[in-house]
N, C-alpha and C positions, 0 to 999 in steps of 0.2 A: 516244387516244394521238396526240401530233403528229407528223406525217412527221418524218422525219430525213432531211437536206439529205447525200444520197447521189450525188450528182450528180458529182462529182469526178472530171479527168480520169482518165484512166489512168497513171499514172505508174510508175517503175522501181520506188520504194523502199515499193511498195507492193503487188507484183506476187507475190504471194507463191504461187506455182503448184507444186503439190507432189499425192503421195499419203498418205493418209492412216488413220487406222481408230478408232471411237470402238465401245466397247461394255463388254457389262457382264457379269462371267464367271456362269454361271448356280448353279455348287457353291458359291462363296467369296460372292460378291455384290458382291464391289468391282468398281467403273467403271474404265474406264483409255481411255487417247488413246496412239498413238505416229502420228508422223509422219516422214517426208524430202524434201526438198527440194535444188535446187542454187540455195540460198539462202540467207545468213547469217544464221545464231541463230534458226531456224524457231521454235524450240519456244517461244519466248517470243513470239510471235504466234496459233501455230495453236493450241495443246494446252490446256484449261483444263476443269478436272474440280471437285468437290468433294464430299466424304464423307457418303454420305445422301441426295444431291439426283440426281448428273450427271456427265457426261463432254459436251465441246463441242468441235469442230475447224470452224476458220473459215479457211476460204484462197480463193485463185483473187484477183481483186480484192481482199482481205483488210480486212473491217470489225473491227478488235479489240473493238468493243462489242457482237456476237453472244455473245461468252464469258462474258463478264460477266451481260452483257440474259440469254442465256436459261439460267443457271446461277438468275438470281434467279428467274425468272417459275415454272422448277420449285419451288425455292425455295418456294415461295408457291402450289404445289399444282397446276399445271398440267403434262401432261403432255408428255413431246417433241416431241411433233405438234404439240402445242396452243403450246410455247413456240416452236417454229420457226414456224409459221404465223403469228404474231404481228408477229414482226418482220420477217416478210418483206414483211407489208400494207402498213407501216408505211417500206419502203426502195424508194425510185425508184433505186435501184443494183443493184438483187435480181438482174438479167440476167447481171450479171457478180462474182456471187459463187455458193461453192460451201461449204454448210453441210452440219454433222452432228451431230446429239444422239443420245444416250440418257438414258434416267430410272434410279432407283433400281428401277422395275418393269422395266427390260429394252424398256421400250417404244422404238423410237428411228425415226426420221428423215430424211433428207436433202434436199435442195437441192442443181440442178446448175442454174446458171444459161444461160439459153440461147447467152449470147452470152460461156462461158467456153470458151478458147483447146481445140481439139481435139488431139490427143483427150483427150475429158471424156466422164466420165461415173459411177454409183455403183451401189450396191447393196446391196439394206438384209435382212439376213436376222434369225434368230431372237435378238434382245439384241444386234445389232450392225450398224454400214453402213461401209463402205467405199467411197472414192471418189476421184477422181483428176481432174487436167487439166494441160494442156500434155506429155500421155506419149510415147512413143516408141509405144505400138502400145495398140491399144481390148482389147488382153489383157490389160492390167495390177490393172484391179479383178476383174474375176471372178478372177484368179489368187490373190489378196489373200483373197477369201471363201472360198475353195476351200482354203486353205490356214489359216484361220483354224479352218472348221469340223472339219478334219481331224485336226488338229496338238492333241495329251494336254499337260495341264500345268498350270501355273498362270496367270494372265490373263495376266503378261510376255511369259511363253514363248510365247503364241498372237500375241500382239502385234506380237513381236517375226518370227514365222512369217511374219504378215501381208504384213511390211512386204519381209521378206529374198525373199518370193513376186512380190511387187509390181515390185521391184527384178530379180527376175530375168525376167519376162516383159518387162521394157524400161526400165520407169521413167521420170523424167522426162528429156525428150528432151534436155535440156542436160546430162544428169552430174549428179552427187550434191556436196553441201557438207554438208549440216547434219540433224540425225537427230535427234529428243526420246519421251521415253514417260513419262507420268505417271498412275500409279496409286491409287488411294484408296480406302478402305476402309467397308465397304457402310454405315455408321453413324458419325452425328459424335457426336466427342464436346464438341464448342466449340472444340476446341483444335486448330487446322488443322496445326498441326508433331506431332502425335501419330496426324492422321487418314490423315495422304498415304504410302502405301504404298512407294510407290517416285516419285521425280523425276529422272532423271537428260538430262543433253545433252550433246549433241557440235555444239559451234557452228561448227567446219569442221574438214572432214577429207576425206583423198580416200577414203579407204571410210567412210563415217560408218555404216551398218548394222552392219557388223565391230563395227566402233570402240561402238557402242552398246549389241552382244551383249556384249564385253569389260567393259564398264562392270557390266551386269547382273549377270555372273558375279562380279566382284570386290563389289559389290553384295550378294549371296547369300552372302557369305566372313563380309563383316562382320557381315551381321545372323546369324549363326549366334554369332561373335563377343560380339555384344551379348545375345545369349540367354545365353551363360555367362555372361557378366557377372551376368544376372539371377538364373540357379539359382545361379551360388557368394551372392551377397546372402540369397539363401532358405535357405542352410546345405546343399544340391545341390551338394556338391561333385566328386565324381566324374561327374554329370550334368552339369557346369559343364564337366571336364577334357577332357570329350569334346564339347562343344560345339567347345573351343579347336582340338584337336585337327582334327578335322574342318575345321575353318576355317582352320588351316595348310595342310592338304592339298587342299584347294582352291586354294589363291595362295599356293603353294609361292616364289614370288618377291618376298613381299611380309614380309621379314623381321620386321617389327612382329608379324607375327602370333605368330610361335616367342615372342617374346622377352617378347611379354604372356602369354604361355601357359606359361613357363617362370618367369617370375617368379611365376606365382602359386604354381606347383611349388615354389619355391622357399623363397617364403615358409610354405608347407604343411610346412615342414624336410621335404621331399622332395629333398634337392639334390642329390644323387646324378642323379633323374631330369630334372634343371636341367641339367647343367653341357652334355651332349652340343648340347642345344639355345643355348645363348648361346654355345659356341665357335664354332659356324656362322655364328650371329650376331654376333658382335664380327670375326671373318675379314670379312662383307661391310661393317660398316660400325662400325667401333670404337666411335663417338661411345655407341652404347649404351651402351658400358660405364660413360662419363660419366652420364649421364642415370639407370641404375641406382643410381650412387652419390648423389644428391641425391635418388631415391624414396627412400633409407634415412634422408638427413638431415629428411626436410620428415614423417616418419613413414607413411609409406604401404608401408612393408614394414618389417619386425621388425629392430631394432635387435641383432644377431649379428656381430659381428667376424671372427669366424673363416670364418663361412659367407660376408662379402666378399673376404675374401682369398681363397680358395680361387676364387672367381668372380672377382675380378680379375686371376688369374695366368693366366686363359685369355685376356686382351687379345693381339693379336699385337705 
């Protein structure tokens, strides 16, 4: 394999110094990366996983072809050790970069390059590493592990533990901007939009951890959401209502939810149990009630007259 011409000064807009954590939940078996930085759009640099193979977090000096490079070489049967060692031979820049793998066995990794901004440093335990540089205090990754292995739940929640752990023993010494977590599911199926568990970013914010948790929670609303969806399609339909359900009362502020959830009530000639939910909903933002009447013209709910008037007279 031919060196790659790593040499590159050190520049700003490449400087991408952050905490981080790649690992692989050991009940579910899905990989996942979350990171933060006080650095625009982290996530689109550091975070790159994929379904069946890997989770990868490349920062400090930041080569985006660590992601890729060793997402393939697993890819192709080698494991995290064996795909970080690879391209580390292979980069006269290695000094000043700071890597992280996991495999789909839980095997994983790291890379702190010597001459990455202090404090640096990482820590690699059982299906997971954690690692940091440029932090306010050399607490910051054991905080990160410590709170990884601690912390019940599913791979977000731990993720997310890591990160808010990291963040509180000091973080990175300049302040926080940008926050990402991506998740993927222990087996591909070819189809990369069906494999990735969870993706979500916060490309600047002054709490982007907050701002990340918030995302995941509303995140969790929906895919309950999308569940109903699937059991009412399977003929589930009180197992659908309570999906719905459920997914309102989660994101109680996210009126979409009531109003998917009541039209399906409604179309179920349940309208009785409709109406209490869309006055709520037409009080925070009328336009539904527009939008309701065009699901009944395009046929996507039961052509009934009576039962829109009665729902239209709850407009304010």
């Amino acid at each position: 394999m031919n060196k790659r011409n790593m040499q590159t000064p050190a520049h700003p807009s490449r400087l991408v110094h952050t905490f981080s954590i790649v690992a692989r939940d050991p009940e579910s078996g899905e990989m996942g990366v979350a990171v933060q930085s006080h650095w625009f759009s982290v996530g689109a640099l550091v975070t790159w996983a994929e379904a069946g193979v890997g989770a990868v977090a490349t920062q400090a000096l930041v080569d985006v072809s660590y992601g890729p490079l060793g997402l393939t070489f697993m890819r192709a049967g080698k494991s995290a050790p064996e795909a970080l060692a690879a391209l580390l031979v292979a980069d006269e820049g290695r000094d000043l970069r700071q890597v992280a793998m996991v495999d789909a066995q839980g095997r994983a990794a790291t890379h702190t390059g010597a001459r990455c901004l202090v404090d640096a440093g990482h820590e690699v335990g059982d299906g997971f590493s954690v690692q940091a540089n440029m932090m306010a205090s050399p607490d910051v990754w054991p905080a990160m592990a410590r709170a990884y292995r601690e912390t019940k739940g599913d791979p977000a929640e731990r993720l997310l533990a890591a990160l808010e752990a990291g963040q509180a023993a000091g973080g990175d010494i300049r302040g926080q901007q940008s926050a990402a977590i991506l998740v993927v599911k222990p087996t591909s199926t070819g189809q990369s939009w069906a494999d990735t568990a969870m993706e979500l970013r916060v490309e600047d914010h002054p709490e982007p951890i907050r701002e990340l948790r918030r995302l995941v929670h509303l995140h969790r609303a929906y895919e309950r959401m999308n569940y109903g969806d699937e059991l009412l399609g399977a003929g589930q339909t009180e197992e659908a209502l309570r999906e719905y359900s459920a997914a309102a009362e989660m994101a109680p502020e996210m009126e979409e939810m009531s109003f998917w959830h009541a039209v399906t009530l409604a179309d179920l000639e349940r309208v009785d149990e409709a109406l209490p939910m869309l006055r709520d909903v037409f009080a925070k933002n009328a336009d539904w009630a527009r939008l309701l009447s065009r699901l009944s013209q395009a046929g996507m709910m039961r052509d009934d007259p009576e039962m829109m008037r009665r729902i239209l007279a709850l407009v304010p």
